[in-house]
C-alpha positions as CSV (number, residue, x, y, z in Angstrom):
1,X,40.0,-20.4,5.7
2,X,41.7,-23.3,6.7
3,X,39.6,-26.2,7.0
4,X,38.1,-27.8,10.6
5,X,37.8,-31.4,10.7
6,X,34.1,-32.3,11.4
7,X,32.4,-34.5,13.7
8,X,31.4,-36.9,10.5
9,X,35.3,-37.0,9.2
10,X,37.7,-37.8,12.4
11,X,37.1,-41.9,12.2
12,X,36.4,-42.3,8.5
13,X,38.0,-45.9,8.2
14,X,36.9,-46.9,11.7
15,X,33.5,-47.9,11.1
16,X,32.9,-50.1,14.2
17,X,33.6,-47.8,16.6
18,X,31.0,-44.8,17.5
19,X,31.3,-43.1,14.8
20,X,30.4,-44.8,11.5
21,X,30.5,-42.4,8.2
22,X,29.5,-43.5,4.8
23,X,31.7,-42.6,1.8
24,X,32.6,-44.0,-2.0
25,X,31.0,-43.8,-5.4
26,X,27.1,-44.4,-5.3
27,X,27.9,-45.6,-9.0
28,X,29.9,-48.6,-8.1
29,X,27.6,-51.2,-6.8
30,X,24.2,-50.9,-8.7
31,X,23.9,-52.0,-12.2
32,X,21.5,-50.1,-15.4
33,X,18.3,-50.4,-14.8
34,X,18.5,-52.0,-10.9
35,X,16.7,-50.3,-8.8
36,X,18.5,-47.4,-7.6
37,X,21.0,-47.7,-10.4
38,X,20.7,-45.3,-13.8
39,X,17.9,-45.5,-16.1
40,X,18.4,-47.2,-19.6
41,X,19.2,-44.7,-22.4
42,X,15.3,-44.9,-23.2
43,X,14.4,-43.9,-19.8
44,X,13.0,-47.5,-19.0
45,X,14.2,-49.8,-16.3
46,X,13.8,-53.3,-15.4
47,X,10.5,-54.8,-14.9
48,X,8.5,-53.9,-12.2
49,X,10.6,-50.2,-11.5
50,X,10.4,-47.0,-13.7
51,X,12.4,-44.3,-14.6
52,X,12.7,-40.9,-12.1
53,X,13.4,-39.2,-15.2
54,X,14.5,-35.5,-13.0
55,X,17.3,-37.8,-11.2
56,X,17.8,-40.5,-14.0
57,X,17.6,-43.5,-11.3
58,X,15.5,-46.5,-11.3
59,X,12.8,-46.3,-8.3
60,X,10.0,-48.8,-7.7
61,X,6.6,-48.7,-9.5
62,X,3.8,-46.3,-8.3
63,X,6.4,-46.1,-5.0
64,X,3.9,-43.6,-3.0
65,X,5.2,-41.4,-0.7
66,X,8.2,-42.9,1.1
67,X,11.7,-41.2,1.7
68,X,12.8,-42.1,-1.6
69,X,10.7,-40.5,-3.7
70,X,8.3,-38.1,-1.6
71,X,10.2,-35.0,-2.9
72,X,10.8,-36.5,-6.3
73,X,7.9,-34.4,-7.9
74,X,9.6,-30.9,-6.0
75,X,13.2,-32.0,-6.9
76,X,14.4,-29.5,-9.1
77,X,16.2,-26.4,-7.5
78,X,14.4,-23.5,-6.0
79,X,16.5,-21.0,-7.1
80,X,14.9,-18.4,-4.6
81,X,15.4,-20.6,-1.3
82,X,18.8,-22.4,-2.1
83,X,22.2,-21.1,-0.8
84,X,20.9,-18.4,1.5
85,X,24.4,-17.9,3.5
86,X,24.5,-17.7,7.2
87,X,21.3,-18.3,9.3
88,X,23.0,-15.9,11.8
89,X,22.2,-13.3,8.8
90,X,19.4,-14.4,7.0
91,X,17.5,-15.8,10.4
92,X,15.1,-18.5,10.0
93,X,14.0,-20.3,6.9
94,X,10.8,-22.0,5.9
95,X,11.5,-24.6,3.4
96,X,8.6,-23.5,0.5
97,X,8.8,-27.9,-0.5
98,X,8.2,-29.3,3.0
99,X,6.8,-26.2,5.4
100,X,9.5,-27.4,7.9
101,X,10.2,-24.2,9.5
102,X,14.6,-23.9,10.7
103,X,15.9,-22.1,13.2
104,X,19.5,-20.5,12.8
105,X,22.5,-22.4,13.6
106,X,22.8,-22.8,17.4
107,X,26.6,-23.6,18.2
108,X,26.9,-25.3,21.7
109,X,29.3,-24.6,24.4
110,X,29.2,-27.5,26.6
111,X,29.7,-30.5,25.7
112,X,25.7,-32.4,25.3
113,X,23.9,-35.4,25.2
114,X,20.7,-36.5,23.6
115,X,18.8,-35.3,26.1
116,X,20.3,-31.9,26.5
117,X,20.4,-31.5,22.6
118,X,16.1,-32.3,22.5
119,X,15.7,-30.0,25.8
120,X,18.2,-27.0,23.9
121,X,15.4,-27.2,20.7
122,X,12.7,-27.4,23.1
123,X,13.3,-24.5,25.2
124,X,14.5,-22.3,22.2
125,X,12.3,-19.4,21.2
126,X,13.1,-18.2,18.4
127,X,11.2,-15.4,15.0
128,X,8.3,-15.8,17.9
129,X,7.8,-19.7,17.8
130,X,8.7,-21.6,20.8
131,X,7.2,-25.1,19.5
132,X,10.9,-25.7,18.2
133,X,12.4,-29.4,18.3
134,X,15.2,-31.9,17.2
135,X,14.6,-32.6,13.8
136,X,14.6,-36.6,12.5
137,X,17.1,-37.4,10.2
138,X,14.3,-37.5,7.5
139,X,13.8,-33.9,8.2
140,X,17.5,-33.3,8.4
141,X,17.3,-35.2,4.5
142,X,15.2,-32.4,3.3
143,X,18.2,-30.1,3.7
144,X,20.7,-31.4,1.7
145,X,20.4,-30.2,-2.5
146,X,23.0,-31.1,-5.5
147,X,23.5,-35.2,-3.8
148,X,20.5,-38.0,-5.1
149,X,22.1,-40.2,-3.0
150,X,21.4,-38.6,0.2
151,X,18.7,-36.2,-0.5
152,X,14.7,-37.2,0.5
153,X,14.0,-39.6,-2.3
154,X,17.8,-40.6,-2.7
155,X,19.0,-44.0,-2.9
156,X,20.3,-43.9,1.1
157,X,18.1,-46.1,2.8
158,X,18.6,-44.5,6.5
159,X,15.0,-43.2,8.0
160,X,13.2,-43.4,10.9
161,X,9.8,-43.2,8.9
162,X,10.6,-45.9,7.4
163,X,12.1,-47.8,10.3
164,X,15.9,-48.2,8.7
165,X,17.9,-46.5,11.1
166,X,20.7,-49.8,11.4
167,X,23.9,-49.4,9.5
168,X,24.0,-51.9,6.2
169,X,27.3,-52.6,4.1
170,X,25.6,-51.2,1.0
171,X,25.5,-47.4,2.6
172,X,29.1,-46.9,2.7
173,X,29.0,-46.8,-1.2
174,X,25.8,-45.0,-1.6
175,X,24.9,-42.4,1.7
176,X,27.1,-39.6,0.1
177,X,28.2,-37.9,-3.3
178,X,32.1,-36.3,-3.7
179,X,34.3,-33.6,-2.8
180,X,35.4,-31.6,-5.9
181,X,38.8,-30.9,-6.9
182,X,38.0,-27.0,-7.3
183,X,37.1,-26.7,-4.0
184,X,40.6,-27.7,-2.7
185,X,43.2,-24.4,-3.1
186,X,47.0,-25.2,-2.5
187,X,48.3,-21.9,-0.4
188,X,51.4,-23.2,0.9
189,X,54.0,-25.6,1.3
190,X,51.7,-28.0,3.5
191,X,48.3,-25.4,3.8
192,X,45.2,-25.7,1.9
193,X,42.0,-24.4,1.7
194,X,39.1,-26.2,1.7
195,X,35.7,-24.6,1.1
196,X,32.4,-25.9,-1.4
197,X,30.6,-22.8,-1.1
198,X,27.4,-24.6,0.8
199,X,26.9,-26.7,-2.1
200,X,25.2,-29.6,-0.7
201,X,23.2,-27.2,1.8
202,X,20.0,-25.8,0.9
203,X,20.5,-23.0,3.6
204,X,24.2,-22.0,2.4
205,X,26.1,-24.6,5.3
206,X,29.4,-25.3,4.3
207,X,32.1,-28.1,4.6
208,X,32.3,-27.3,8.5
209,X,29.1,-27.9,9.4
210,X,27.1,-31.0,10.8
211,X,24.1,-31.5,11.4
212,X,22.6,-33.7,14.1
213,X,19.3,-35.9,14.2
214,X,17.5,-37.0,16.7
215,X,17.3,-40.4,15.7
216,X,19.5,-43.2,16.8
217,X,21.7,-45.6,15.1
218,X,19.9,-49.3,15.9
219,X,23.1,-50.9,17.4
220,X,24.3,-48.2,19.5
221,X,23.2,-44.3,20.8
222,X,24.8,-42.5,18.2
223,X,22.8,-39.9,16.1
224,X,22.3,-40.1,12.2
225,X,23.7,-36.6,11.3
226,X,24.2,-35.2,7.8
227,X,27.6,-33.3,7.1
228,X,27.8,-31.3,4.4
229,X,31.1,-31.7,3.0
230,X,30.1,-34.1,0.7
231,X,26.2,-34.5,1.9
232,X,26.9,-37.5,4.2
233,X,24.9,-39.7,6.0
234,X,26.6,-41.3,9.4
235,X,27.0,-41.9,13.0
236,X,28.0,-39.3,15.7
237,X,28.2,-39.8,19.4
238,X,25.9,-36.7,20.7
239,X,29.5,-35.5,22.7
240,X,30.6,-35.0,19.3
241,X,28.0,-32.1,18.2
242,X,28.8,-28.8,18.4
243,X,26.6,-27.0,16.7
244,X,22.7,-27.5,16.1
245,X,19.4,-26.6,14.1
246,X,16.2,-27.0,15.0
247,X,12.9,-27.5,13.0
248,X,9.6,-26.3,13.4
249,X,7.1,-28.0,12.7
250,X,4.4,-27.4,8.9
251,X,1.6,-27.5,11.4
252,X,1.7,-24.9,14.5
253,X,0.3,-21.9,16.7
254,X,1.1,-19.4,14.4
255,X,-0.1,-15.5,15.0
256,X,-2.4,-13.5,13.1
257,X,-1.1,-10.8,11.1
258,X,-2.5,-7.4,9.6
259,X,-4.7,-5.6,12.6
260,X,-6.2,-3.2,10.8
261,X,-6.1,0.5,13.0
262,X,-8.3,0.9,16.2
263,X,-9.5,-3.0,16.1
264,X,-9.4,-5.6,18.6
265,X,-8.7,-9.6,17.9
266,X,-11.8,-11.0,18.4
267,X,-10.4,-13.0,21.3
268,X,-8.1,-15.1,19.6
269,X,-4.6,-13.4,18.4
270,X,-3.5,-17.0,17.3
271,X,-4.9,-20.0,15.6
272,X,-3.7,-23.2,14.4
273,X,-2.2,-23.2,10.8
274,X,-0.6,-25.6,8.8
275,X,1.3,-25.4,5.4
276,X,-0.1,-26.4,2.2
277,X,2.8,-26.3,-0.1
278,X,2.5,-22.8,-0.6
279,X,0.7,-20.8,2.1
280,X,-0.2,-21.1,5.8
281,X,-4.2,-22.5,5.8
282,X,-6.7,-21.6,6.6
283,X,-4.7,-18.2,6.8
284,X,-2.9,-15.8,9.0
285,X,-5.1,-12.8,7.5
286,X,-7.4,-11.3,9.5
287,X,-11.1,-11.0,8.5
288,X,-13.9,-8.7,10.5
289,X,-15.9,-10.9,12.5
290,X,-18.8,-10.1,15.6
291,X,-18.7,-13.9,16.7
292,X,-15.6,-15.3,18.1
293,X,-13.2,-18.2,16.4
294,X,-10.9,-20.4,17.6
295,X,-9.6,-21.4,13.8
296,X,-9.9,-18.3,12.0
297,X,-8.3,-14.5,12.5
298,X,-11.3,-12.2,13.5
299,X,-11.6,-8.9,14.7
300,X,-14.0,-6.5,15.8
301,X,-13.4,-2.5,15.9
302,X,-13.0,-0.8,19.3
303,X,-15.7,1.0,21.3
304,X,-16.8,3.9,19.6
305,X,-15.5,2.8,15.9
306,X,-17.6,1.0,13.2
307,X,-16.4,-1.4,10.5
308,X,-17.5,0.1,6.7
309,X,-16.1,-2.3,4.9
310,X,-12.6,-1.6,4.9
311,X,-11.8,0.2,8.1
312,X,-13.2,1.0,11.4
313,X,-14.5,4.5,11.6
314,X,-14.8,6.6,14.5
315,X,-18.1,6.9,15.9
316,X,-18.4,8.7,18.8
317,X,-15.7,11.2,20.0
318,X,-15.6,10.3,23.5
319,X,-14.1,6.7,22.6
320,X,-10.7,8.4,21.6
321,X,-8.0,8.5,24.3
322,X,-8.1,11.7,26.3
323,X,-5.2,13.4,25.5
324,X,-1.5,13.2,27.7
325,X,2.0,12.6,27.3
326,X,1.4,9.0,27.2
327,X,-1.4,9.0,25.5
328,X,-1.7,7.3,21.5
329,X,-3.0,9.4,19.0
330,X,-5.6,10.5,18.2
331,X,-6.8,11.4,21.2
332,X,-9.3,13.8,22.4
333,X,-8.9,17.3,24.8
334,X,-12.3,17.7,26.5
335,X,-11.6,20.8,27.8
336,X,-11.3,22.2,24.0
337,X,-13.3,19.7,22.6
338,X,-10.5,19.3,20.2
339,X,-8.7,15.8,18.6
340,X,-5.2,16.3,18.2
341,X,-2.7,13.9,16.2
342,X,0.7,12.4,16.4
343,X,3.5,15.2,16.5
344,X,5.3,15.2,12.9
345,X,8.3,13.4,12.6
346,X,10.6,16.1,11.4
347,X,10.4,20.2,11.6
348,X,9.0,22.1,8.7
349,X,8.5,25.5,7.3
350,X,4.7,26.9,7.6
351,X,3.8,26.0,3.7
352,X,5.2,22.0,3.7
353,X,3.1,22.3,7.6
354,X,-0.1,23.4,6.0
355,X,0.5,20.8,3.3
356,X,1.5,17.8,5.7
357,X,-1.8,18.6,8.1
358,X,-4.2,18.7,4.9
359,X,-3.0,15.4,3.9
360,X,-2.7,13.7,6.8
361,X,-4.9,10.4,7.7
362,X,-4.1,8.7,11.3
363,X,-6.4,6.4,12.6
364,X,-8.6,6.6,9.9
365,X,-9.2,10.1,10.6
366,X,-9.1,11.9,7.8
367,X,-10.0,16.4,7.8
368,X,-7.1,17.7,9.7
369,X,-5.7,21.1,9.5
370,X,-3.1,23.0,11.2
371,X,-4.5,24.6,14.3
372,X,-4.8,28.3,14.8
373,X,-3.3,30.2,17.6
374,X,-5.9,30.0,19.5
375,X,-6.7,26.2,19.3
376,X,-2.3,25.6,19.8
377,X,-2.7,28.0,22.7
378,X,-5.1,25.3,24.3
379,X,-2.0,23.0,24.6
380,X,-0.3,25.0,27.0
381,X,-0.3,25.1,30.6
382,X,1.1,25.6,34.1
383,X,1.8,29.5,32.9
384,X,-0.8,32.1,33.3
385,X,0.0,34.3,31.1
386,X,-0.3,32.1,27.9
387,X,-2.3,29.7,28.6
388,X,-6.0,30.1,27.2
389,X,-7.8,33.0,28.8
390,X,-4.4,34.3,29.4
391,X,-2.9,37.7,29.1
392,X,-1.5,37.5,26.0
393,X,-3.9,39.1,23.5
394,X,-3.0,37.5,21.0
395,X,-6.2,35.0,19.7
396,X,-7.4,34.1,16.4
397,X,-10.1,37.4,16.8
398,X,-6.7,39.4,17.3
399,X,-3.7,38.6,15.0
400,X,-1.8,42.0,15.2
401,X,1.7,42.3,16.6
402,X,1.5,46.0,17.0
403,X,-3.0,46.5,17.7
404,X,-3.1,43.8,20.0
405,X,0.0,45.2,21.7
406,X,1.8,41.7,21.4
407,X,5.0,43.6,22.9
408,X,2.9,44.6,26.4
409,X,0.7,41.8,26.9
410,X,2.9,39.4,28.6
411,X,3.1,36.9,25.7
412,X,6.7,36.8,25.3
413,X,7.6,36.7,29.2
414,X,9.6,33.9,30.0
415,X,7.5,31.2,32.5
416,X,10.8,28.6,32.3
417,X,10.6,26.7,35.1
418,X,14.3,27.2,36.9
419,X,15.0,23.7,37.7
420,X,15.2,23.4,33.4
421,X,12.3,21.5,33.0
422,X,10.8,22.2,29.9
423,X,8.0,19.7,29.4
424,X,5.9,21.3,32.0
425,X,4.3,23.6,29.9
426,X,2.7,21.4,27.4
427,X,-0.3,19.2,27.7
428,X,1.3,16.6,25.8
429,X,5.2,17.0,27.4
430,X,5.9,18.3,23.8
431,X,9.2,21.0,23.7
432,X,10.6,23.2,21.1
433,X,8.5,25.2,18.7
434,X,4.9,24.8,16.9
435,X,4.1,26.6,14.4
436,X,0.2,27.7,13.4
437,X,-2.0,28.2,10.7
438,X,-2.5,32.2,12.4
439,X,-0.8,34.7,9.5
440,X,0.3,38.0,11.3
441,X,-2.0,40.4,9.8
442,X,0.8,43.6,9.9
443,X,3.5,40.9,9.0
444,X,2.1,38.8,6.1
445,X,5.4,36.7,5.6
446,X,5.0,35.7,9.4
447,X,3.0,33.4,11.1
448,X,2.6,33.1,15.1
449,X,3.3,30.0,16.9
450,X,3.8,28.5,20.6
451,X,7.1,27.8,21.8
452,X,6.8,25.3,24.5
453,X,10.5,25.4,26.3
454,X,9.0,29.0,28.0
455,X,5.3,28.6,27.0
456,X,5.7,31.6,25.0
457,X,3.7,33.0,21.9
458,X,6.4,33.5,19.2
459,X,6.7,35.1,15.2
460,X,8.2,32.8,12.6
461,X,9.3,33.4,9.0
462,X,6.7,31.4,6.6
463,X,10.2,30.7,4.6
464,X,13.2,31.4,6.1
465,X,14.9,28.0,7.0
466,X,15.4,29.2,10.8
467,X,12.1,29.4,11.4
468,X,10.9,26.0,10.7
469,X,9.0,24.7,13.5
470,X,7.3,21.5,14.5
471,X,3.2,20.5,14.4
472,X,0.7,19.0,15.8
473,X,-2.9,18.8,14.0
474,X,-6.0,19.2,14.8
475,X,-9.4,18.5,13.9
């Protein structure tokens, strides 16, 4: 692609008007063993620094945790959290170092200011969060990878922690690393390509991307932003930004996760968290729990279920939803006194039906079969003739086609309702064929079933691929 000038790049060599960028060699200007210049061979530096031994540059003795060195012990390269590509792909990021939680990259249409860029983070809502705001340019430090100068504990002395946020003489040699020869390609007579692959970005960014701060250059209201063309440290005007990323902060409402089945939060579905290094404390997990918490994920079973440990078991049949076309499953038919499950997700022949009923566990129900013709028969009304009591003869106490005069009992007449609904027919607004567990006894290859479009009793092949039907089960 053909490379877009940046908002850090346009006035380069003008640094006294708004826009102030810091380039050159960071090795020019400090000698061995200064601070901030390279280590002696023998990893020792002058008197009163030491060696940073995983950047080979001298920092001060026992520095604690300012910008320069706070990240110094979590320097080296995460190899599963750098150069993850497009935010607008991966979606955000939670840096595994700081807990800083990113949003994707936001690119603006009109033309902002400082306040409109703190108001755009603060109103976002974004991956469920909507505690989002501008991040400092210390956050924005925590970003860049492959530059000491300008990474956390780099040699770049611009921070708001650390209340240096006025432009010194010094950072125009030492507040960015190099653009590499490889990532220029000659493709014409005047055309090149520029592109470094997101190398200075931990989150993939590339050579056209800047990133804005919310902190403010001393001497005027421009904002210390970070371009990542050669991990740069300068001055924008906020008019300048188009494009922005907001950060979340290591502490936060975050929600609790892993509701077991047929629970309840125990009031609170969210608690305040905050990140450890290397998990969310106290935790996001949820734990069962009769008393209430404001700091911990607890839950307590529903009405009529009881927690054993691992799961909360139904106790008492009547706390199940009664059963409808809206109704979640389980749920419970009092007029049958029957529990009847989800419908399966894809047709089946009667064997793989009799398999998938036997097998199946929903809401921690466990014992379900496929239901006879009699018990699928209780899912029908709104036709007389098939409904239970009916007078179709066909039951589970009469399974003959020809005895029970299947032909001449009015099971196969057709109640379709002639305005084409066919939903009316079924308790639970099911259409299409159900098959049952009922064998016909003069037709042992044959099974009978319910087809719910005419509320009709119907034969099907137990393994011709024509006659697969759907399923309910029952318990």
């Amino acid at each position: 692609m053909k490379k877009t000038t940046t908002v850090f790049f346009i006035l380069v060599v003008s640094v006294l008007l708004t826009m102030m960028i810091a380039c050159g060699d960071s090795g020019t200007t400090r000698k061995e063993g200064e601070l901030y210049g390279k280590c002696y061979p023998n990893e020792t530096c002058n008197e009163g620094l030491e060696c940073d031994t995983d950047h080979n540059v001298c920092i001060k003795e026992s520095a604690g945790p300012d910008i320069e060195n706070e990240y110094a012990d979590e320097a080296a390269d995460d190899a599963d959290n750098t150069n993850l590509g497009d935010t607008k792909e991966s979606g955000i990021w939670q840096d595994p170092r700081t807990g800083l939680i990113w949003s994707e990259k936001h690119y603006l249409t009109k033309t902002p200011t400082l306040d409109s860029l703190i108001a755009y983070c603060e109103n976002l809502v974004e991956g469920g969060f909507s505690d989002w705001k501008m991040p400092t340019i210390d956050e924005l430090r925590t970003l860049i990878q492959n530059c000491s100068n300008t990474e956390p504990y780099g040699i770049c002395s611009i921070s708001e922690k650390n209340g240096s946020l006025e432009y010194k003489d010094d950072d125009a040699w030492i507040c960015d690393c190099e653009w590499k020869d490889e990532w220029t390609q000659h493709v014409g007579k005047d055309e090149f390509i520029y592109d470094n692959g997101g190398y200075y970005s931990r989150l993939g960014d590339n050579q056209d991307v800047s990133l804005c701060s919310s902190s403010l250059n001393s001497y005027n209201s421009g904002l210390w932003c970070v371009g990542f063309d050669i991990a740069v440290i300068g001055v924008a005007s906020p008019g300048r930004v188009n494009v922005v990323r907001c950060v979340g902060s290591y502490s936060r409402q975050k929600p609790c996760e892993g509701l077991p089945e047929n629970a309840v939060w125990n009031v609170y579905s969210s608690i305040p968290q905050a990140w450890d290094g290397s998990s969310w404390q106290p935790s996001d997990a949820p734990s069962y729990n009769e008393k209430p918490s404001e700091t911990e994920c607890r839950f307590i079973c529903n009405s009529g279920y009881k927690w054993d440990g691992s799961k909360c078991n139904l106790q008492d049949i009547k706390a199940i939803s009664g059963c409808s076309p809206e109704s979640p499953t389980p749920c419970y038919d009092s007029s049958s006194g029957l529990i009847w499950s989800a419908k399966a997700p894809d047709e089946m022949l009667y064997y793989d039906a009799i398999d998938y009923c036997d097998n199946l566990v929903e809401g921690g129900l466990g014992d379900w079969h496929l239901p006879t013709i009699s018990e699928l028969r209780t899912l029908i009304q709104n036709c007389l003739w098939t409904v239970t009591g009916g007078n179709c003869n066909i039951t589970d106490d009469c399974l003959s086609a020809e005895y029970c005069e299947y032909r001449y009992s009015q099971c196969y007449n057709d109640c379709r309702d002639l305005s084409g609904s066919h939903s009316i027919y079924s308790k639970f607004g099911d259409e299409g064929d159900f098959l049952s567990s009922s064998v016909v006894t003069d037709f042992s290859e044959a099974v009978w079933g319910v087809g719910f479009d005419k509320a009709q009793i119907l034969i099907f092949g137990t393994d011709e691929v024509y006659d697969k039907g759907s399923a309910r089960c029952v318990r």
